[in-house]
C-alpha positions, -999 to 999 in steps of 0.1 A, spaced: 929 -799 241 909 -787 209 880 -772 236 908 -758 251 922 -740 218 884 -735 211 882 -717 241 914 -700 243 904 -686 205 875 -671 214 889 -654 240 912 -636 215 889 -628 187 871 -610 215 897 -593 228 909 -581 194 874 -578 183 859 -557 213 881 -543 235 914 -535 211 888 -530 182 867 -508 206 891 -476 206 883 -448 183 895 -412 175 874 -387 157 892 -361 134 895 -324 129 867 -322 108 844 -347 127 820 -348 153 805 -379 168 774 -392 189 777 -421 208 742 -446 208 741 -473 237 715 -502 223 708 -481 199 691 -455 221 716 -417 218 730 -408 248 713 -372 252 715 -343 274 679 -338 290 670 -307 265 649 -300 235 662 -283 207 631 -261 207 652 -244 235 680 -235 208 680 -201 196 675 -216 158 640 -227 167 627 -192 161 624 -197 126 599 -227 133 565 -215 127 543 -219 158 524 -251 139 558 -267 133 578 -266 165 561 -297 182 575 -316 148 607 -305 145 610 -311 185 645 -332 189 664 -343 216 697 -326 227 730 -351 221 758 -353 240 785 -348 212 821 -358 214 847 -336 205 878 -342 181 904 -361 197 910 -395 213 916 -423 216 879 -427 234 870 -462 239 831 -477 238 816 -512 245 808 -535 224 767 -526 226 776 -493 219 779 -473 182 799 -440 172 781 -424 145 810 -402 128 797 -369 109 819 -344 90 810 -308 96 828 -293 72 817 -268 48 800 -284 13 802 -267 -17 772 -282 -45 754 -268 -75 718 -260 -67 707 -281 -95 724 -309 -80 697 -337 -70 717 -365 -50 689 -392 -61 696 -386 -97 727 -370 -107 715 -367 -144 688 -347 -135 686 -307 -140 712 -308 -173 737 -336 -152 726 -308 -119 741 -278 -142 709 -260 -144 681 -259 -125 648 -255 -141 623 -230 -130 593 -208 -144 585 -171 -138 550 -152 -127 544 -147 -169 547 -183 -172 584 -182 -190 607 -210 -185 640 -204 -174 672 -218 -164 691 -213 -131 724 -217 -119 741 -210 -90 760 -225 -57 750 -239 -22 770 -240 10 762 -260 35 774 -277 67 761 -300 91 748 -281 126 764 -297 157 738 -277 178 713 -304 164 731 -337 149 700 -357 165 680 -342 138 710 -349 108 714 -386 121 681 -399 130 653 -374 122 655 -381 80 667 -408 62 690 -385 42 690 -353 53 711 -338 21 685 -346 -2 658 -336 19 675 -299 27 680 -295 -14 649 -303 -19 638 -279 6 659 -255 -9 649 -259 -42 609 -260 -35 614 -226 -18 634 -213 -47 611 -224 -78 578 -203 -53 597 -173 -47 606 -174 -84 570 -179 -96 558 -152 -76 589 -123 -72 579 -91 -78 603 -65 -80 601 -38 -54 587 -4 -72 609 25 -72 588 60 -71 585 78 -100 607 107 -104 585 123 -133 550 137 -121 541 143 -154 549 113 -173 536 79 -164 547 45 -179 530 16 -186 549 -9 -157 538 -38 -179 557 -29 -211 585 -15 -190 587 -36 -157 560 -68 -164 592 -90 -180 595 -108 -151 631 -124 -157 645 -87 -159 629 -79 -124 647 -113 -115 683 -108 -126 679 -63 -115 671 -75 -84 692 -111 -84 706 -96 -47 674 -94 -31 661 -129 -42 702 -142 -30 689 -124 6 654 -136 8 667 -177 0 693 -170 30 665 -159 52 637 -182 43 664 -211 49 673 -205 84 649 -231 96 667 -254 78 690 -262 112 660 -268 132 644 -292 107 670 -311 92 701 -304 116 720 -290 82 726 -247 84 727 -231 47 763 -210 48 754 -191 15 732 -196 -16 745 -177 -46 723 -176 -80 747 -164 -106 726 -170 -135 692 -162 -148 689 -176 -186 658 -175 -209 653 -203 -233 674 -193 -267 641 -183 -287 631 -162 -259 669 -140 -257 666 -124 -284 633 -110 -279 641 -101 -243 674 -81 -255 650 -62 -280 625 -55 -256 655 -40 -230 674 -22 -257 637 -2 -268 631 3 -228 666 16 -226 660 39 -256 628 53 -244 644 57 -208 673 77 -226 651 100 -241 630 105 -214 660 116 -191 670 140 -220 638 154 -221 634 162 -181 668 174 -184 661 199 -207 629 207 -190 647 214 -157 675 234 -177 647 253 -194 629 260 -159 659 274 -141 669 297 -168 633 307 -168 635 316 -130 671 329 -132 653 355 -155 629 363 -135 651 370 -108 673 394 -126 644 416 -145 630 419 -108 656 434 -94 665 454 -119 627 469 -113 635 472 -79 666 490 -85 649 517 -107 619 520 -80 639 525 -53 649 560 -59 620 572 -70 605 557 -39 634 580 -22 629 609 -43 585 605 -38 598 606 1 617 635 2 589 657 -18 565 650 5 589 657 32 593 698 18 558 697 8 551 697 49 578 719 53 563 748 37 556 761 -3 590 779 -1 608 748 12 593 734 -20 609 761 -42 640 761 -29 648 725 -37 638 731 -71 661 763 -73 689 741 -62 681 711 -84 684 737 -114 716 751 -100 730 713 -100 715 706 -135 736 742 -148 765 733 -138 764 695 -154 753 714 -189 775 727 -217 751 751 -231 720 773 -213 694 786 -237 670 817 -213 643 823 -231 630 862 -224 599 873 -222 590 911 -243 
């Protein structure tokens, strides 16, 4: 009787345990990959064939090569052996700080700011957001390629970021003054003011340099936003009275071209006017030069009698005729 019961109990613990206890669901939010003795079940493809593998440079695609899952959907109840393992992973957006290290949560300011240095070798502070969600395309990569993908994508992230910020250069605009030439390392050589001018182009160029980021780590970058570019305190104050002397000098420099430009196109504008007011006291002369010479071959007494009739018109226009007579 107690083998019996022994027997008879172990035949409900594995019912309960294996075949009840075997029924999952997966939610909403959740996708899942099935691993049968520990092996994924996968679907014959590489994810080298995935569109995202053309951010891979050439030397890292034989790497980064994963397997293709077979992923399960939301819904259920599914149902799986007792040799077989779900492996449940939300794929939901995630919001962090970029300064965030999950290893170390007190690190970078308690991940509030995440220490960099510029080209000029000044140390600065950075702020800013990361979104980021898990790929489904390439879960293989998320679940069994890293240890802990999260921290390895940050990490990724934030390597990328402190390079770009050591060597940004801001994209020169041409000069519109000929004549005047600035010194670009007075004016332009701060390199924390090229940084926050141009804080939308380093936002765009993170985005792009992170798009391998599905095909090595299974994990695609949504968004990374740098709101915040800080000096250390000492450093500020300098800063803001190097930019307010660059604004000044800028300020009087567009004055100046302005009033250059205003000068110049009154200058032409006179020009204009005082030649054709010469041509409009040339032109009948030119007229009258034209019609002498047109008498003149008409004759000697074509010639007189325009001159009788020009004094005939000048008579009659005058109030008083003086003849002068000859004794």
């Amino acid at each position: 009787m107690v083998f019996a019961g022994f027997i008879f109990g172990f035949i409900a613990w594995f019912l309960v345990r294996y075949l009840i206890g075997g029924f999952y669901t997966v939610n909403q939010n959740e996708r899942a990959v099935k691993t049968i003795f520990g092996r994924a079940e996968r679907l014959g493809k590489s994810t080298l064939e995935d569109p995202f593998a053309e951010y891979l440079r050439p030397e890292e695609r034989e790497r980064y090569a994963y397997p293709q899952v077979r992923v399960i959907p939301p819904g259920g109840p599914y149902w799986k052996w007792p040799w077989e393992r779900i492996y449940k992973v939300s794929v939901a957006t995630q919001t962090v700080n970029m300064a965030f290290d999950p290893e170390d949560p007190t690190a970078n300011k308690q991940g509030t700011e995440l220490a960099a240095v510029t080209k000029d070798q000044l140390n600065i502070g950075l702020t800013g957001q990361i979104r980021y969600r898990v790929c489904e395309r390439n879960l293989y990569a998320y679940l069994f390629g890293v240890k802990q993908p999260v921290v390895h994508v940050l990490g990724y992230f934030v390597s990328i970021l402190r390079e770009r910020i050591a060597n940004f250069e801001a994209p020169r605009a041409g000069n519109t003054m000929d004549t005047i030439q600035l010194d670009s390392n007075i004016v332009t050589g701060v390199s924390i003011n090229d940084l926050r001018k141009n804080l939308r182009d380093l936002n765009e160029l993170m985005d792009r340099e992170c798009l391998s980021s599905e095909a090595r780590y299974g994990i695609t970058f949504d968004a990374s936003l740098i709101t915040g570019i800080d000096p250390p305190p000492e450093v500020e104050s300098a800063l803001a009275a190097i930019n307010t002397a660059h604004n000044q000098v800028s300020s009087d420099i567009s004055l100046a071209q302005a009033s250059a430009d205003q000068k110049i196109v009154q200058s032409r504008r006179a020009v204009e006017i005082e030649t054709l007011k010469a041509q409009a006291e040339v032109e009948p002369l030119r007229a009258l030069a034209a019609q002498l010479a047109e008498l003149k071959r008409n004759g000697p007494r074509a010639l007189e009698l325009y001159l009788r009739n020009v004094r005939l018109r000048l008579y009659n226009q005058a109030q008083r005729v003086i003849l002068e007579v000859k004794e």
